[in-house]
N, CA, C and O atoms as a GROMACS GRO file, in nm:
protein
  472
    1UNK      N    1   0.085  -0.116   0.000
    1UNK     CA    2   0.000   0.000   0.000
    1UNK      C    3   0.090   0.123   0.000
    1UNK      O    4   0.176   0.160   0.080
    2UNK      N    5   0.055   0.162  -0.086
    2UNK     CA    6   0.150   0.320  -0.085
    2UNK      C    7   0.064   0.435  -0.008
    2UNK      O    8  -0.059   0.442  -0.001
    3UNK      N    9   0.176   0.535   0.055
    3UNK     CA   10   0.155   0.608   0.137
    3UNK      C   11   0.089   0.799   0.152
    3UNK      O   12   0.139   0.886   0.223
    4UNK      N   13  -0.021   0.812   0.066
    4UNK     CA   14  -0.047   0.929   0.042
    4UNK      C   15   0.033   1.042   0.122
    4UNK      O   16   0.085   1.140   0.070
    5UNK      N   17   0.033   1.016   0.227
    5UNK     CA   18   0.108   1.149   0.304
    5UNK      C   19   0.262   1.138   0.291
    5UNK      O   20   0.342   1.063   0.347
    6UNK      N   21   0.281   1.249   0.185
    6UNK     CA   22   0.369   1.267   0.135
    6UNK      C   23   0.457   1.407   0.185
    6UNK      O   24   0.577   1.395   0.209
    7UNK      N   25   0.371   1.574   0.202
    7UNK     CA   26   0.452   1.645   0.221
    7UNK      C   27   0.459   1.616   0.395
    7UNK      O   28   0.420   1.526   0.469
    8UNK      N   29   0.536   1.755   0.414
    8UNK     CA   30   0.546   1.753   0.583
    8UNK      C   31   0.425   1.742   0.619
    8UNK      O   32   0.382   1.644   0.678
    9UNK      N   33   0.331   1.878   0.575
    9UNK     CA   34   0.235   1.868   0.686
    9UNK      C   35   0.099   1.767   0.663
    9UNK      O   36   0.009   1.785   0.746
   10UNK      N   37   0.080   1.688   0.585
   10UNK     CA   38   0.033   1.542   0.534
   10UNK      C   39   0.104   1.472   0.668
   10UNK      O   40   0.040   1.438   0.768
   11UNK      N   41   0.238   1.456   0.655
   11UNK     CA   42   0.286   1.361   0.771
   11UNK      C   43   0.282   1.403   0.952
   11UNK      O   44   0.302   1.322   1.043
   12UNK      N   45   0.254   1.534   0.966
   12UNK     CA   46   0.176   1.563   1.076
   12UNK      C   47   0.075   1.520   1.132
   12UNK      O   48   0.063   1.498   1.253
   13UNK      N   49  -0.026   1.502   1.026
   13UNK     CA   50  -0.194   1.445   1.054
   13UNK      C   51  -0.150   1.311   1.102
   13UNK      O   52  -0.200   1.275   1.210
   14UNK      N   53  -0.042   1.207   1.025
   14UNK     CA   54  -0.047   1.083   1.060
   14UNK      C   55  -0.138   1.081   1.254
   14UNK      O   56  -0.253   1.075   1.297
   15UNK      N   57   0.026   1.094   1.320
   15UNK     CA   58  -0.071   1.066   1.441
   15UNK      C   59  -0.191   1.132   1.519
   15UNK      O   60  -0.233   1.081   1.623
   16UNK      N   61  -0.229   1.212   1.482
   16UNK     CA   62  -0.337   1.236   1.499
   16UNK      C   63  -0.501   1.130   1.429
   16UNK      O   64  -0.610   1.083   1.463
   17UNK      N   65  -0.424   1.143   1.337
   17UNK     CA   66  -0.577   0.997   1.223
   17UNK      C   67  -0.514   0.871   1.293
   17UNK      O   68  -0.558   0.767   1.243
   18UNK      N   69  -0.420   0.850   1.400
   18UNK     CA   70  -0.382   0.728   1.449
   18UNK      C   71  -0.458   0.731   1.600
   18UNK      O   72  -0.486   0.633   1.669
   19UNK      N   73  -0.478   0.840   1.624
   19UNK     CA   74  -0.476   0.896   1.768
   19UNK      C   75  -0.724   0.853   1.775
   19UNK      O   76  -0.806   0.839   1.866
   20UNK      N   77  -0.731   0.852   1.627
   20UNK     CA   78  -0.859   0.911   1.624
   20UNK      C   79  -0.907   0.739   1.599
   20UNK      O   80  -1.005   0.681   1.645
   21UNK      N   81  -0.804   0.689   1.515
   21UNK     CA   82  -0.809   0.530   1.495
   21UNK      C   83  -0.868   0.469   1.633
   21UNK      O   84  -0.981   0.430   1.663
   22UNK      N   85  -0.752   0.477   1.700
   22UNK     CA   86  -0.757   0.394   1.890
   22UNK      C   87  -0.882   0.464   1.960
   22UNK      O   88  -0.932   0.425   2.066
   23UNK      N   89  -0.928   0.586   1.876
   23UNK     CA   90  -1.071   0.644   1.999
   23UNK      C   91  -1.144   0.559   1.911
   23UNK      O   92  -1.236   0.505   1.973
   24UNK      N   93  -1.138   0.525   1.789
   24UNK     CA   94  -1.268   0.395   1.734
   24UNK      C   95  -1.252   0.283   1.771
   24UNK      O   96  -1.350   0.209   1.760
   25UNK      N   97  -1.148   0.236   1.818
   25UNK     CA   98  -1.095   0.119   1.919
   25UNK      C   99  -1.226   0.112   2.009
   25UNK      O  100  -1.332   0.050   2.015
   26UNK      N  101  -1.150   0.225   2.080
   26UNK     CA  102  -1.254   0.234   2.172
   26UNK      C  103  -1.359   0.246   2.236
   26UNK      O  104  -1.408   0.233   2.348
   27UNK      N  105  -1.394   0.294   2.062
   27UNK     CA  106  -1.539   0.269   2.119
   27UNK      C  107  -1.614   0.205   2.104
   27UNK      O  108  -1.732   0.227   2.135
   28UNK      N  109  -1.561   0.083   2.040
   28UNK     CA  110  -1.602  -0.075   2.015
   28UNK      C  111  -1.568  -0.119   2.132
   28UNK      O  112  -1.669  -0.162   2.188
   29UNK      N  113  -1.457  -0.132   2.210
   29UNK     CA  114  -1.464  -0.180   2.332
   29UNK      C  115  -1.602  -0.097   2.445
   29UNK      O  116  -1.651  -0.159   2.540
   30UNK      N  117  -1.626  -0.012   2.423
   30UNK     CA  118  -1.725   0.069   2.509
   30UNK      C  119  -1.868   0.008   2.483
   30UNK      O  120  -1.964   0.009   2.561
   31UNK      N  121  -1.864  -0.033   2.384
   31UNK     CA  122  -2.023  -0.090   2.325
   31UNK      C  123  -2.031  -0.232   2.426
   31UNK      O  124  -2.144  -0.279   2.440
   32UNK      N  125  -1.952  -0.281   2.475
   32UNK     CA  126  -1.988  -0.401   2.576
   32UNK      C  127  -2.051  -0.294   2.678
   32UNK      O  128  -2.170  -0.300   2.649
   33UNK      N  129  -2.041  -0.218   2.759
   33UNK     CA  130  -2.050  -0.170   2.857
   33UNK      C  131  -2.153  -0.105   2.821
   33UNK      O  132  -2.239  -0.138   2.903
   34UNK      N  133  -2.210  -0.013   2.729
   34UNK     CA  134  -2.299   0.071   2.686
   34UNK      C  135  -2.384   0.062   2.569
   34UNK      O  136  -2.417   0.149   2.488
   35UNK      N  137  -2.414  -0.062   2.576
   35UNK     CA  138  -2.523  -0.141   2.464
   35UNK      C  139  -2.422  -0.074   2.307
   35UNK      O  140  -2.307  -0.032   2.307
   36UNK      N  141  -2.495  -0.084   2.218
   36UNK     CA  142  -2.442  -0.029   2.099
   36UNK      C  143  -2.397   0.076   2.021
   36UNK      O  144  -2.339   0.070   1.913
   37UNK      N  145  -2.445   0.215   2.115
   37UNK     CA  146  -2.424   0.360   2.046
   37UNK      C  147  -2.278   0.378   2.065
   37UNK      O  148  -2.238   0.445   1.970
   38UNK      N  149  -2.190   0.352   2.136
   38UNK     CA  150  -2.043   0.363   2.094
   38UNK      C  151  -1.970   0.300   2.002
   38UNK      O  152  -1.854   0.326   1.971
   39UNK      N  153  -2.055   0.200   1.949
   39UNK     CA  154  -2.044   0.115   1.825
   39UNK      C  155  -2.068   0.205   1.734
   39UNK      O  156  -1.978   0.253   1.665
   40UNK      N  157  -2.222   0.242   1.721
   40UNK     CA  158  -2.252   0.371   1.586
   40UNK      C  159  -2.147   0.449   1.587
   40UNK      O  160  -2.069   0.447   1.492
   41UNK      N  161  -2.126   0.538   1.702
   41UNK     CA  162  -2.064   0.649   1.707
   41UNK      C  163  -1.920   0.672   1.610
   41UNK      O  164  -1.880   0.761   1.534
   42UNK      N  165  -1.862   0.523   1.665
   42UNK     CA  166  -1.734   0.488   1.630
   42UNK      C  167  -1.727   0.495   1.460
   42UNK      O  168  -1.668   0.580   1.394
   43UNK      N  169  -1.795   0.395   1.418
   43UNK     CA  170  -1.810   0.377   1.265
   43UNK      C  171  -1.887   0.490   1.205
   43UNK      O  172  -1.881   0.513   1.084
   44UNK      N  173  -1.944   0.546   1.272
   44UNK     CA  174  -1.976   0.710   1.203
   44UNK      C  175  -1.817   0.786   1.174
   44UNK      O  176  -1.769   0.794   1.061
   45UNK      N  177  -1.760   0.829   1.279
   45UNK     CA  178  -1.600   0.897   1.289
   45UNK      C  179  -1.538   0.786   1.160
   45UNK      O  180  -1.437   0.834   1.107
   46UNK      N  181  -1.565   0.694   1.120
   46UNK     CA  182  -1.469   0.594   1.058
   46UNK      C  183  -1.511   0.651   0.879
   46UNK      O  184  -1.428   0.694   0.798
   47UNK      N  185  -1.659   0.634   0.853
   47UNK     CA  186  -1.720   0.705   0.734
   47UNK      C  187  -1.654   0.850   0.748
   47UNK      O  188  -1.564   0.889   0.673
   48UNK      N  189  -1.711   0.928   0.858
   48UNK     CA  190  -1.649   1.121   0.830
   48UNK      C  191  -1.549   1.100   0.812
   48UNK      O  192  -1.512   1.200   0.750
   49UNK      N  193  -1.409   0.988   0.828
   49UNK     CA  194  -1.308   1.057   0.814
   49UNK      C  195  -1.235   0.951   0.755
   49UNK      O  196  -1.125   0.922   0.802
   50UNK      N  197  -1.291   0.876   0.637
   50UNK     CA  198  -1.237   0.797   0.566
   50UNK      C  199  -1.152   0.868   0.448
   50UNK      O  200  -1.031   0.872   0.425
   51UNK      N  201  -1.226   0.903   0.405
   51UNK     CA  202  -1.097   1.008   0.288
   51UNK      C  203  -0.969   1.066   0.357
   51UNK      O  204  -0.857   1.067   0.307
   52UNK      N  205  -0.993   1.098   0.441
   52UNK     CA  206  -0.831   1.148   0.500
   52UNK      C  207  -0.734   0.987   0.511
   52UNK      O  208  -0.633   0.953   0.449
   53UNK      N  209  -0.789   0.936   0.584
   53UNK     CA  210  -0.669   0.850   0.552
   53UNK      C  211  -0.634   0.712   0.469
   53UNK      O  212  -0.570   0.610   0.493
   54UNK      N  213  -0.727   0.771   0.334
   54UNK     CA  214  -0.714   0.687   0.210
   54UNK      C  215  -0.587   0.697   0.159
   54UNK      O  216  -0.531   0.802   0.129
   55UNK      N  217  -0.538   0.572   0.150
   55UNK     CA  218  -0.416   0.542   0.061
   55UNK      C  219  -0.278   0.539   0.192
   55UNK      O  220  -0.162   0.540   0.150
   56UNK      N  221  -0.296   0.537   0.304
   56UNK     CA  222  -0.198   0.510   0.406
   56UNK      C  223  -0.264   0.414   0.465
   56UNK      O  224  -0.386   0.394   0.465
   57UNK      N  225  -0.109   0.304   0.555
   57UNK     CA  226  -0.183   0.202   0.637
   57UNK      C  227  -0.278   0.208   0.748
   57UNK      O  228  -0.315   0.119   0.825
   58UNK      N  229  -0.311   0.342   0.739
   58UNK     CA  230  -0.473   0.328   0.860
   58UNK      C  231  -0.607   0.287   0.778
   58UNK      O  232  -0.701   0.222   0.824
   59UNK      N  233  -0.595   0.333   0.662
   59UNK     CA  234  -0.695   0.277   0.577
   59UNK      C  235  -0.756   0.137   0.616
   59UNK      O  236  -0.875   0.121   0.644
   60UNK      N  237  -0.664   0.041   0.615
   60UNK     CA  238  -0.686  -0.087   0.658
   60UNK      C  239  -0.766  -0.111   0.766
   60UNK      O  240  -0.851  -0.197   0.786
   61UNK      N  241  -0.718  -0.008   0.844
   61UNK     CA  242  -0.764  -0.011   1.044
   61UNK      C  243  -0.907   0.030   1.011
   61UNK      O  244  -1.005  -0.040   1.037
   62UNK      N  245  -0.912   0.149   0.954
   62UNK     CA  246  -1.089   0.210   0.930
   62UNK      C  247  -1.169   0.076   0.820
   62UNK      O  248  -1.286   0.050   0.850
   63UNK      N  249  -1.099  -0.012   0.686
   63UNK     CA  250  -1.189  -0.092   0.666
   63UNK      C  251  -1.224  -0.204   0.777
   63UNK      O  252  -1.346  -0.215   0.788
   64UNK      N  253  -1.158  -0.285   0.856
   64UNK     CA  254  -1.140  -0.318   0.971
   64UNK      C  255  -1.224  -0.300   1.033
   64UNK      O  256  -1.304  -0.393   1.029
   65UNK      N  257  -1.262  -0.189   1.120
   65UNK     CA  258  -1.351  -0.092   1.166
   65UNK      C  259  -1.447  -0.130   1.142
   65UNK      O  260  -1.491  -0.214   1.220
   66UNK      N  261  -1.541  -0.089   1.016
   66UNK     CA  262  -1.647  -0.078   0.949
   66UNK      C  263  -1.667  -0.253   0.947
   66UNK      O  264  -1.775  -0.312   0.955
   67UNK      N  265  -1.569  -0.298   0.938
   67UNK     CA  266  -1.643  -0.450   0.840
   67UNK      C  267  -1.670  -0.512   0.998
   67UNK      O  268  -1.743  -0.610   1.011
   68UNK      N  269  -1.590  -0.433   1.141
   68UNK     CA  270  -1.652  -0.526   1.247
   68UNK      C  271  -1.791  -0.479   1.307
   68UNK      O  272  -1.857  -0.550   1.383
   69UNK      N  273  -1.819  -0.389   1.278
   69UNK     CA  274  -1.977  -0.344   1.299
   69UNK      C  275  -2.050  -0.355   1.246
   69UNK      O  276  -2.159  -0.314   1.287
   70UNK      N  277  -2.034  -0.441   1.072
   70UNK     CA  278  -2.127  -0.467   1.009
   70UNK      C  279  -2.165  -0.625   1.055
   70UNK      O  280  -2.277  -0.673   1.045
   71UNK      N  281  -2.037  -0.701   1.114
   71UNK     CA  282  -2.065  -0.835   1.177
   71UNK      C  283  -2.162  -0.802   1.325
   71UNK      O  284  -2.258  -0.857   1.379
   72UNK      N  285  -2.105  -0.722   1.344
   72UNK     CA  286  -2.164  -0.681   1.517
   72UNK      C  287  -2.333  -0.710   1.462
   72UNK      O  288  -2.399  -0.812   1.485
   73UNK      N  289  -2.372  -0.598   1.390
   73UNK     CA  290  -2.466  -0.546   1.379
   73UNK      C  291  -2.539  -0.691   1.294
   73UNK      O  292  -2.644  -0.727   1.348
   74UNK      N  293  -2.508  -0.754   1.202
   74UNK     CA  294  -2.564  -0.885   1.144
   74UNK      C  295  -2.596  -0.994   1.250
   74UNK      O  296  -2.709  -1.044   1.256
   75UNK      N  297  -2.477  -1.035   1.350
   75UNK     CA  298  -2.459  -1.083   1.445
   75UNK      C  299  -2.594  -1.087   1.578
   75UNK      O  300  -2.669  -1.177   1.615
   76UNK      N  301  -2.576  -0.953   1.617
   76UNK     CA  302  -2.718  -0.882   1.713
   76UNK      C  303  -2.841  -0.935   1.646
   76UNK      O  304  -2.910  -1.016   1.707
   77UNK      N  305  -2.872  -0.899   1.536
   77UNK     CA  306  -3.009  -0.933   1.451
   77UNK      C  307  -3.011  -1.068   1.414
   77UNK      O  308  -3.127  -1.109   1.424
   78UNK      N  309  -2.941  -1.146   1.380
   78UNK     CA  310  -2.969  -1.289   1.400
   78UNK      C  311  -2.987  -1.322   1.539
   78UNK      O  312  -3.096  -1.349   1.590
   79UNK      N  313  -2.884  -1.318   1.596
   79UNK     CA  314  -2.917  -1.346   1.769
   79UNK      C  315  -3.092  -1.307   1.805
   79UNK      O  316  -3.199  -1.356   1.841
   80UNK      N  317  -3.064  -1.254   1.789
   80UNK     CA  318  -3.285  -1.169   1.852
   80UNK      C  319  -3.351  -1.234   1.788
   80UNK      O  320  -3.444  -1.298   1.836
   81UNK      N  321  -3.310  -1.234   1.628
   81UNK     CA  322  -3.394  -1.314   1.572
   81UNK      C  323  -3.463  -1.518   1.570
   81UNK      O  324  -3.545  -1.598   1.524
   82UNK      N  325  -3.343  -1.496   1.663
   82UNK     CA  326  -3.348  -1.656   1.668
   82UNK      C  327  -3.310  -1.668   1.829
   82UNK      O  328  -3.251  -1.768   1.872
   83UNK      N  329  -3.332  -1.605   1.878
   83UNK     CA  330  -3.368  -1.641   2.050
   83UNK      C  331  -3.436  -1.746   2.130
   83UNK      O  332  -3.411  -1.839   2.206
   84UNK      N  333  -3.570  -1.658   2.053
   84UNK     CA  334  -3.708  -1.793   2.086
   84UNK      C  335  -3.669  -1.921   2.068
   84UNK      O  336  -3.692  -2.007   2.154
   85UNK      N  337  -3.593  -1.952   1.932
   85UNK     CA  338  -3.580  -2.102   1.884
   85UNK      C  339  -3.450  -2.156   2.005
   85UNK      O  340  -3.445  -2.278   2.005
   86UNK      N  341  -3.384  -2.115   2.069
   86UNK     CA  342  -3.274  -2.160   2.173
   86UNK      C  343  -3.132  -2.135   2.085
   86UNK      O  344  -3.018  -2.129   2.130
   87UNK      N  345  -3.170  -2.125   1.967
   87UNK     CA  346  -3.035  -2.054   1.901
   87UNK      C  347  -2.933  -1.903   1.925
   87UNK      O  348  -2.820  -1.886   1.878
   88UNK      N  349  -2.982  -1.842   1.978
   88UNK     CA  350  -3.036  -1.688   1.950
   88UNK      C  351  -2.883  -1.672   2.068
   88UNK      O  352  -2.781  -1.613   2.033
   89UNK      N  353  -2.900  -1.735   2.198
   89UNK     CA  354  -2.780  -1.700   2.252
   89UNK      C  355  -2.632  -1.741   2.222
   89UNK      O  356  -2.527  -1.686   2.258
   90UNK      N  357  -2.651  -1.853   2.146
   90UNK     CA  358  -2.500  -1.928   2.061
   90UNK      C  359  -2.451  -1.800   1.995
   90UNK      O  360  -2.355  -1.730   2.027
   91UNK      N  361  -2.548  -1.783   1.884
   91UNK     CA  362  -2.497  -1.692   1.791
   91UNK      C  363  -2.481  -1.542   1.873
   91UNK      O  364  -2.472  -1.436   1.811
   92UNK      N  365  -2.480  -1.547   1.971
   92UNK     CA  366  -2.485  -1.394   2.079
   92UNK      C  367  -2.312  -1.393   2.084
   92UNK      O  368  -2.229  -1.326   2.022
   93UNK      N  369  -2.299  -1.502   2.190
   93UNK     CA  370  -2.193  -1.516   2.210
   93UNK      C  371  -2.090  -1.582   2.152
   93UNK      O  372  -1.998  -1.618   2.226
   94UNK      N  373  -2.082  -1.616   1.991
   94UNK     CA  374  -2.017  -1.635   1.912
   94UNK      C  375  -1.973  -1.522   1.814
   94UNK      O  376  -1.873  -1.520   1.743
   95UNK      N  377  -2.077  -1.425   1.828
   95UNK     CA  378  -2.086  -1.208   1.817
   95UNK      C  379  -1.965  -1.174   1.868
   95UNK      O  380  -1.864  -1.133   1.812
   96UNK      N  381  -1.989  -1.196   1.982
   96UNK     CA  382  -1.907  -1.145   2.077
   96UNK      C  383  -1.795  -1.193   2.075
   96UNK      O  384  -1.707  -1.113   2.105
   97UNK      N  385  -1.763  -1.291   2.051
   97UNK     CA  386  -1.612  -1.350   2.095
   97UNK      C  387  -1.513  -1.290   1.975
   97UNK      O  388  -1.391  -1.279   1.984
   98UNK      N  389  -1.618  -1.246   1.829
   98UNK     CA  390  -1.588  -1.286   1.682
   98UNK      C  391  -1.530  -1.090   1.726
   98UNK      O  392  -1.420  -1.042   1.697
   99UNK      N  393  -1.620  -1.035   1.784
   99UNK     CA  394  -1.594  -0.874   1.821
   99UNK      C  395  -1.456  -0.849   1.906
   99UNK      O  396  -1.392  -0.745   1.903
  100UNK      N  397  -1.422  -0.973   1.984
  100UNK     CA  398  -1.328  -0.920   2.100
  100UNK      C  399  -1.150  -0.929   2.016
  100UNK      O  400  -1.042  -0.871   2.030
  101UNK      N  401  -1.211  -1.045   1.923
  101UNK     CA  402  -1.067  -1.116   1.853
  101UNK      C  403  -1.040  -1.033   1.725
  101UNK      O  404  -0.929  -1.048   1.673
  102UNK      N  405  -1.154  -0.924   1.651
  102UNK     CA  406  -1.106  -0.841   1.556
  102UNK      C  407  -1.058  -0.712   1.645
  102UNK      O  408  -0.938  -0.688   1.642
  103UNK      N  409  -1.129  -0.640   1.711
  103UNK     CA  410  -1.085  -0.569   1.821
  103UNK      C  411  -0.906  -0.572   1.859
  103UNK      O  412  -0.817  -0.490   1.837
  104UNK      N  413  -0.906  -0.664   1.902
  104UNK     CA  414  -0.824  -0.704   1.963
  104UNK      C  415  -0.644  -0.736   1.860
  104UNK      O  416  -0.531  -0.722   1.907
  105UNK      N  417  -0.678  -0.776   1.730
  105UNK     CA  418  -0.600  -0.776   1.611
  105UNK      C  419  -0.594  -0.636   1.552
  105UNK      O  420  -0.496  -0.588   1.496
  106UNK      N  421  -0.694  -0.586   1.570
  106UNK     CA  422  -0.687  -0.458   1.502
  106UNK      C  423  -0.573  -0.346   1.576
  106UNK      O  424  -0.483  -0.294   1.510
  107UNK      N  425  -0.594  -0.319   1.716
  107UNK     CA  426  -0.548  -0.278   1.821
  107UNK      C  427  -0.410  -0.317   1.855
  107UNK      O  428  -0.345  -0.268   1.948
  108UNK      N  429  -0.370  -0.408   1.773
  108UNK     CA  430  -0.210  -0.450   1.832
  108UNK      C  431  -0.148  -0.419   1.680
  108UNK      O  432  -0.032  -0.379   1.670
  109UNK      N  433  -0.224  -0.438   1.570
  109UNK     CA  434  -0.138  -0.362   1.436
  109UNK      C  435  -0.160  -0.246   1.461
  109UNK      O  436  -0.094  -0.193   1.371
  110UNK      N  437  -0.224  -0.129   1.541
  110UNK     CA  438  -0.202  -0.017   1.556
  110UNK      C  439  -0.123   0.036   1.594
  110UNK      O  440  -0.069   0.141   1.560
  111UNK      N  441  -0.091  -0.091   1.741
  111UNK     CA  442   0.014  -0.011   1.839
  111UNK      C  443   0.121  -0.062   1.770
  111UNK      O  444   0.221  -0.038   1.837
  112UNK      N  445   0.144  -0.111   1.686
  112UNK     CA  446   0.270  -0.182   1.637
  112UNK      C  447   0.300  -0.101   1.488
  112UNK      O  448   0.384  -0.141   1.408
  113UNK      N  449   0.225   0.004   1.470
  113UNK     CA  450   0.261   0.090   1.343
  113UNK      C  451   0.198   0.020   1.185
  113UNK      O  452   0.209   0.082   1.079
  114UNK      N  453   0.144  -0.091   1.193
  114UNK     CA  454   0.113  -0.177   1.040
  114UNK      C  455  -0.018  -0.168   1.037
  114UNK      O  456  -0.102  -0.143   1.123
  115UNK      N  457  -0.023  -0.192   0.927
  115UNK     CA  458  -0.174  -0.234   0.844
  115UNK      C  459  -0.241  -0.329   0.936
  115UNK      O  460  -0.184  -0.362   1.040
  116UNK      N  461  -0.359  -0.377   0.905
  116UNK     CA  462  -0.435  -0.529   0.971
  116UNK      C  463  -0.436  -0.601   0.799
  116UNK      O  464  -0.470  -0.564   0.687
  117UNK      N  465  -0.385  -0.703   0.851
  117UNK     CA  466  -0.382  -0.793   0.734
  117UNK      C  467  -0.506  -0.854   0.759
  117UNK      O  468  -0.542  -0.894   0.870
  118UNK      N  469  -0.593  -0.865   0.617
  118UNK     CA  470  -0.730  -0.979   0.627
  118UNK      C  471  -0.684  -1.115   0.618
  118UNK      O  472  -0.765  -1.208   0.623
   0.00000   0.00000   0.00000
């Protein structure tokens, strides 16, 4: 992946769009604690501020991002949807575990400066 931020002040923003990365971290980790709106919140900041860091390795972190709230969110709605039948909590906590382990991959190629490899 080649690296759009090219002049100086392009390479300024880096940590800051890194800084804004780990608050979407976080606020996937916050969505255990506070039902789902730190989930929205997060992947909202990830859409507003996807063009900025198109074409550098955070890109990866924000598709990342997005593709774990679209599981979250598929995940939740099957679960409910299939409750009644005794299924509904498997697939809850198979959500969840699937949330803690992208989370959790995502968050250590951050702190470690790289992309998230799919």
């Amino acid at each position: 992946m080649t690296d759009k931020l090219t002049n100086q002040s392009d390479a300024e923003k880096l940590p800051s769009l890194k800084r804004l990365t780990a608050i979407v971290y976080l606020c996937q980790v916050l969505a255990f604690a506070f039902a789902g709106l730190p989930l929205l919140i997060g992947v909202a900041i990830n859409f507003i501020k996807r063009a900025e860091v198109q074409g550098t390795w955070l890109e990866s972190h924000f598709d990342w991002q997005i593709i774990t709230v679209w599981i979250a969110l598929a995940g939740f709605a099957l679960a409910g949807l299939t409750f009644e039948f005794g299924v509904g909590f498997f697939i809850l906590i198979a959500t969840l575990i699937l949330m803690v382990y992208r989370i959790v991959i995502g968050w250590t190629a951050l702190n470690a400066d790289r992309a998230v490899k799919e």
